[in-house]
C-alpha positions as CSV (number, residue, x, y, z in Angstrom):
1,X,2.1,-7.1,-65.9
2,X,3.2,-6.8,-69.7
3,X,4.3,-10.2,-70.8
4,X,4.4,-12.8,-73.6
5,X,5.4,-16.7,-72.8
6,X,5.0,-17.3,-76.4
7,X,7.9,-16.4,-78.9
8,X,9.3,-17.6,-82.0
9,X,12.6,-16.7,-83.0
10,X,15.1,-18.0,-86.3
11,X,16.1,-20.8,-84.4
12,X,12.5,-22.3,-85.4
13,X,12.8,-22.3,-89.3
14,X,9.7,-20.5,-90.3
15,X,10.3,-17.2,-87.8
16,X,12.7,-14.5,-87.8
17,X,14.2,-12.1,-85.7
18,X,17.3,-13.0,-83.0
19,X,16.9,-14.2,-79.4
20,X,18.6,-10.4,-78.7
21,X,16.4,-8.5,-81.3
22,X,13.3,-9.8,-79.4
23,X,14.8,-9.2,-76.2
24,X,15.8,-5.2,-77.5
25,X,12.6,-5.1,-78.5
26,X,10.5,-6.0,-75.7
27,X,12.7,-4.1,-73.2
28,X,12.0,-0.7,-75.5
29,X,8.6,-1.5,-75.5
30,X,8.6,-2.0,-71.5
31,X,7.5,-5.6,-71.3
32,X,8.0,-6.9,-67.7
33,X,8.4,-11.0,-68.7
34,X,9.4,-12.4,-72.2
35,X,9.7,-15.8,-72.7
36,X,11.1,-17.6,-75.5
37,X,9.1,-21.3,-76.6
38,X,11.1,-22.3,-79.9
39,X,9.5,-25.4,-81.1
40,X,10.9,-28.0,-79.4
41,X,13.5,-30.2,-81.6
42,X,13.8,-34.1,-81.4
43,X,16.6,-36.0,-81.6
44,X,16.5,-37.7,-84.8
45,X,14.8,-34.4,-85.8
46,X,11.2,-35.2,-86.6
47,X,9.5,-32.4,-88.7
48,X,12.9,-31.0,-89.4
49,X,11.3,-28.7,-92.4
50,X,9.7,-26.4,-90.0
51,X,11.0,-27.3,-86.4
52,X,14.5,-26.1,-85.2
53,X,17.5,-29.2,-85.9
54,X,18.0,-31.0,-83.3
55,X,21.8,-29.5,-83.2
56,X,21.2,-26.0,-82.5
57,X,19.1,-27.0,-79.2
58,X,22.2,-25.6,-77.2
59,X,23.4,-23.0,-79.1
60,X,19.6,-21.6,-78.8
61,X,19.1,-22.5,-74.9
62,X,22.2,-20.3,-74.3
63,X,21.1,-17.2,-76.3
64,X,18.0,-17.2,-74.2
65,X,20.6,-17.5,-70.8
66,X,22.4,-14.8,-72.0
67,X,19.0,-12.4,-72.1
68,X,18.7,-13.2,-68.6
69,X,20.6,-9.7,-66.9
70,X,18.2,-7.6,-68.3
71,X,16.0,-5.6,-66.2
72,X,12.7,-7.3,-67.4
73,X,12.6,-11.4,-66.7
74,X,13.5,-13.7,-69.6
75,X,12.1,-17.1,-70.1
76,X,13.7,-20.1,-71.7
77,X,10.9,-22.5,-72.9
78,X,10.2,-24.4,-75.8
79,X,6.9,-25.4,-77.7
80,X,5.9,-28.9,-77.8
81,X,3.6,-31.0,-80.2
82,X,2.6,-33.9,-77.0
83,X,2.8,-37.0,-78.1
84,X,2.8,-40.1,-75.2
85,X,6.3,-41.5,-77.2
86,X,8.1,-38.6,-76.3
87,X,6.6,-37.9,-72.5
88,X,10.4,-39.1,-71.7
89,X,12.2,-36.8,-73.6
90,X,9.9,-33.8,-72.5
91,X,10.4,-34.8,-69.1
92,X,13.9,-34.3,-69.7
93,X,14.0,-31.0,-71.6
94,X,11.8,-29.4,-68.6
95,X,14.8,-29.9,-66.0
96,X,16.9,-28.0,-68.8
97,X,14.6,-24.9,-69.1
98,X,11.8,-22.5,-67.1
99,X,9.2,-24.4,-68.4
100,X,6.6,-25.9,-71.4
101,X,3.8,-25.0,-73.5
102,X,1.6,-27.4,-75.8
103,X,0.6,-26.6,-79.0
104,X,-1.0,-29.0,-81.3
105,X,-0.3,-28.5,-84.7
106,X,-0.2,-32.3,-86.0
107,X,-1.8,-35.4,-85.7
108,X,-1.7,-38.8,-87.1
109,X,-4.4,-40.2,-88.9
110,X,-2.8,-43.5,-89.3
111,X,0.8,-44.8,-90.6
112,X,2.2,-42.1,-92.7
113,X,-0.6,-40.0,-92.5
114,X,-0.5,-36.6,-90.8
115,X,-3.6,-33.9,-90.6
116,X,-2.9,-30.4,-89.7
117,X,-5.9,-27.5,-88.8
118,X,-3.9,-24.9,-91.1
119,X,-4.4,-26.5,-94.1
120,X,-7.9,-28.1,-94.8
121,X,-10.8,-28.4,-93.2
122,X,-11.3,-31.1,-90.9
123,X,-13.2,-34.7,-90.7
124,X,-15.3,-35.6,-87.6
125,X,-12.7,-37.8,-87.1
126,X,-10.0,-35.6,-87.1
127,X,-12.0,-33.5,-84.4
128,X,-11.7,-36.4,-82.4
129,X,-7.6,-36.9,-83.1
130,X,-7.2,-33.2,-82.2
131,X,-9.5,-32.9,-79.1
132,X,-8.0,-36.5,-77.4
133,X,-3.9,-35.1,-78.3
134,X,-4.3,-31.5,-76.7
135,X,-6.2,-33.6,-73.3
136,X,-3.4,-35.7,-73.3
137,X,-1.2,-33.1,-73.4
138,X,-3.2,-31.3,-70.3
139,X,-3.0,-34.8,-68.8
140,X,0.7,-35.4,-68.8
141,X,1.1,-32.6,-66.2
142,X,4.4,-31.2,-68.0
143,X,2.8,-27.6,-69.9
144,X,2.7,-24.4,-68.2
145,X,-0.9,-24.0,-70.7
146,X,-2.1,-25.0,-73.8
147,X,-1.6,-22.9,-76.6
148,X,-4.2,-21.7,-78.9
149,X,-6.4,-24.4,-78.2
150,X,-9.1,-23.1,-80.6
151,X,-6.2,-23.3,-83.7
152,X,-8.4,-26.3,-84.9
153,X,-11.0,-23.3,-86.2
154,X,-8.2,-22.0,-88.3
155,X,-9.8,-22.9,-91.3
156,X,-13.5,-23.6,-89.7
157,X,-16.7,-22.1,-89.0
158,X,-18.0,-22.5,-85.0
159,X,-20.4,-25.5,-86.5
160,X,-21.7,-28.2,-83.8
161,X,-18.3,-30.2,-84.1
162,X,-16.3,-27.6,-83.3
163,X,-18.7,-26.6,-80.2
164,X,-18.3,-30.5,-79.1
165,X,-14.4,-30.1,-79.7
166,X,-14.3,-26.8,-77.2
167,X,-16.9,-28.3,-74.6
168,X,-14.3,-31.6,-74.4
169,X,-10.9,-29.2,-74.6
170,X,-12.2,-26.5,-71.8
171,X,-13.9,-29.1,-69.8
172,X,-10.4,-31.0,-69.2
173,X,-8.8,-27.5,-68.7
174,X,-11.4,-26.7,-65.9
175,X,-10.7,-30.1,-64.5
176,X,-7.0,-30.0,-64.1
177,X,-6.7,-26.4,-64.3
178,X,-4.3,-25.8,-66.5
179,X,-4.9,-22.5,-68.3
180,X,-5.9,-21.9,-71.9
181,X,-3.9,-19.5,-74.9
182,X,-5.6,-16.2,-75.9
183,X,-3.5,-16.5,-79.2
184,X,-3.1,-13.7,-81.3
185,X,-0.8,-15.1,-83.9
186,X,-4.7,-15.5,-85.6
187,X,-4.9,-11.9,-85.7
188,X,-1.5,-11.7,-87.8
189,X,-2.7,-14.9,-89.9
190,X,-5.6,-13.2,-90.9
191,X,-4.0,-9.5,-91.3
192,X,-1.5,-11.1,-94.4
193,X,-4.1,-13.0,-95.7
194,X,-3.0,-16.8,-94.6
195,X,-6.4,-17.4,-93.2
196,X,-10.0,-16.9,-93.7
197,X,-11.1,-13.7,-91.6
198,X,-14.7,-15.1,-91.1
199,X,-12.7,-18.1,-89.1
200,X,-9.3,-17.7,-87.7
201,X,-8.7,-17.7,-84.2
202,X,-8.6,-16.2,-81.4
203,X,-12.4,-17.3,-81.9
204,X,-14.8,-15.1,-80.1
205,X,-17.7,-18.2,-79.5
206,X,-14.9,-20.7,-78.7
207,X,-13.9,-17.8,-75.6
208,X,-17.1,-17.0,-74.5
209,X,-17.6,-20.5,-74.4
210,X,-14.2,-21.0,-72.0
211,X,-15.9,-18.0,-70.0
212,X,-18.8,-19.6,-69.1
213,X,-17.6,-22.5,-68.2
214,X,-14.7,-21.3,-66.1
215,X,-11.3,-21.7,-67.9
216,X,-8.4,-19.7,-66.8
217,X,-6.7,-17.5,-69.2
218,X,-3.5,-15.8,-70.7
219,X,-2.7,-13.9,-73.4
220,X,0.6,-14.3,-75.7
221,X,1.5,-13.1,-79.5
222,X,2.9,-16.3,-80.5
223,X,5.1,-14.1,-82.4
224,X,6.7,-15.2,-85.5
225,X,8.2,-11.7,-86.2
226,X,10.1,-8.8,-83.6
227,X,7.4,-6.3,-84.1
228,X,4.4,-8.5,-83.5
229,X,5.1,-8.7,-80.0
230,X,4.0,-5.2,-79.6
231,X,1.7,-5.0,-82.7
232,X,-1.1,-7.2,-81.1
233,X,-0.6,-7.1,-78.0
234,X,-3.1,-4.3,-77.3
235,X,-5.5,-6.1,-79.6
236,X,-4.9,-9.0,-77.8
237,X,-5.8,-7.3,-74.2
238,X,-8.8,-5.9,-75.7
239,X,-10.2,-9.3,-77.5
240,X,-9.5,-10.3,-73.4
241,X,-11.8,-7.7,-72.1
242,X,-14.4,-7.9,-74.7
243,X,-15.0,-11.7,-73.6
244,X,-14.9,-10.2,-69.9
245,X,-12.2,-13.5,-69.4
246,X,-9.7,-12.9,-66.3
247,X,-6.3,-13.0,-67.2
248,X,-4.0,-14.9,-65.0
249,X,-0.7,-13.3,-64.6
250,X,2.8,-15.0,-64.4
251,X,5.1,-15.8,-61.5
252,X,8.0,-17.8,-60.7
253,X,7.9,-20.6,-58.4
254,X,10.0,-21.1,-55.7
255,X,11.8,-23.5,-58.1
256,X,12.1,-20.9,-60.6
257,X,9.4,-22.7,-63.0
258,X,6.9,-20.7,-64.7
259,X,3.5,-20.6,-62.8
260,X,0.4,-18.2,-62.7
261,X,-1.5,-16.5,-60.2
262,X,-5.4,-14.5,-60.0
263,X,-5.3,-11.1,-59.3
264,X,-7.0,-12.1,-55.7
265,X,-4.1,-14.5,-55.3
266,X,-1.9,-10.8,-55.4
C-alpha cells in the first residue's frame, strides 16, 4: 500500500499547498491512503506563530471531509504536541476525527522556558524532558504512532545520551506497542540546508537500534510542501529496507479509526 498519515497543509502556518492540491496530487501520483495531521490548535491558541488558530479548526476539518469521495482513502487527523493538561481536549478532538499522531516538538524547561530539538543542541537534562514527554504521549493511549521519534538528533550526533534517549523511547514503544515514524521530513531538512547532514533524522543508528529491539514501523513524508509527498517517498521506502525494518501497513477499524496491521496479519 502507498500511503502517508503525515501531511501538512496552509492551515498549519509554516506549510503550503491546499487540502485539494495535496489530495490532486496524491491521487495523480496513485497513493492508496492520504491522511491529513495539521497541528492540532488549542483553544486559547497556544503557539499560535506556527500552529493553525484555533478558529479555522472547522473550516480545515471540513476540507479534509470533502476529499473523502475520492477513489483513494482520505484521513482527517491532526498532530499533537502531548501534554497531560490537555489529555481532555485530545480526548475530545479524537471523537471529531480518524485519529492522532504525537509529535514532540516542545518542552518546558521550567516557567516560561521552552526547549526545542530544531534549534540548539541539547542538555542531559533536556534528554530527559524529551524522552519522559514522547512516553507519556505513548502512555496516554490516544496516538495512532509517534512521529519522528528520533527528531531530538536533529541537531545531534548518535553520542551515549542520545543512545540512552532511543533505548528509553523504543523500549516504551515495544511495551505498549505503539509504532514508531520513519520521518522523512529530515531528508527535505537536510536537502535545503535547515539541518546538519552529518545529523538529521531519519537516523540510521537510532533505526537499527528500533530493529533490534523490535519496534514496529511506518513510513510518512511529514510533508510541508505538495510535491514532497512523492519526492521522498521512494527514499523513504528504501531508508526502510536498508535497516531491513518491517513496515506495518494501515487499516480502518471497524470503528473507522486508523489502525495497522503485519503483513502476516493480511
Amino acid at each position: 500500500m502507498k500511503y502517508n498519515l503525515h501531511t501538512h497543509s496552509v492551515y498549519c502556518g509554516h506549510a503550503t499547498g491546499t487540502i485539494n492540491e495535496y489530495a490532486e496530487y496524491a491521487e495523480k501520483c496513485n497513493f492508496d491512503l492520504l491522511g491529513f495531521s495539521d497541528h492540532i490548535p488549542f483553544p486559547d491558541n497556544h503557539f499560535k506563530s506556527s500552529r493553525m488558530d484555533y478558529s479555522k479548526r472547522k473550516d480545515y476539518q471540513e476540507d479534509v471531509r470533502r476529499e473523502k469521495d475520492r477513489g483513494m482513502k482520505v484521513l482527517l487527523g491532526y498532530e499533537c504536541d502531548y501534554s497531560t493538561e490537555w489529555k481532555g481536549y485530545f480526548e475530545d478532538i479524537l471523537g471529531e476525527v480518524d485519529y492522532l499522531i504525537a509529535g514532540t516538538h516542545y518542552m518546558r524547561r521550567d516557567v516560561g522556558n521552552i526547549v526545542t530539538p530544531f534549534y540548539a543542541p541539547f542538555s542531559q537534562k533536556d534528554f530527559v524532558l524529551y524522552t519522559d514527554a514522547t512516553i507519556k504521549a505513548m502512555e496516554s493511549g490516544l496516538f495512532a504512532f509517534i512521529a519522528h521519534p528520533d527528531v531530538y538528533l536533529c541537531t545531534l550526533p548518535f553520542d551515549k545520551n542520545a543512545y540512552l534517549a532511543a533505548v528509553d523511547l523504543i523500549t516504551a514503544a515495544t511495551e505498549l506497542n505503539i509504532p514508531l515514524e520513519i520521518n522523512s521530513n529530515g531528508m527535505a531538512k537536510a536537502d535545503s540546508g535547515a539541518v546538519n547532514k552529518d545529523c538529521g533524522y531519519p537516523n540510521k543508528e537510532f533505526w537499527t537500534l528500533a530493529k533490534e529491539m523490535g519496534a514496529k514501523a511506518v513510513i510518512s513524508s511529514d510533508a510541508h510542501k505538495v510535491e514532497n509527498l512523492e519526492k521522498y517517498y521512494e527514499r523513504i521506502v528504501d531508508f526502510a529496507d536498508e535497516i531491513k525494518i518491517e513496515l506495518l501497513e494501515p487499516v480502518l477499524s471497524k470503528d473507522g479509526k486508523l489502525s495497522f496491521r503485519t503483513q502476516e496479519d493480511k
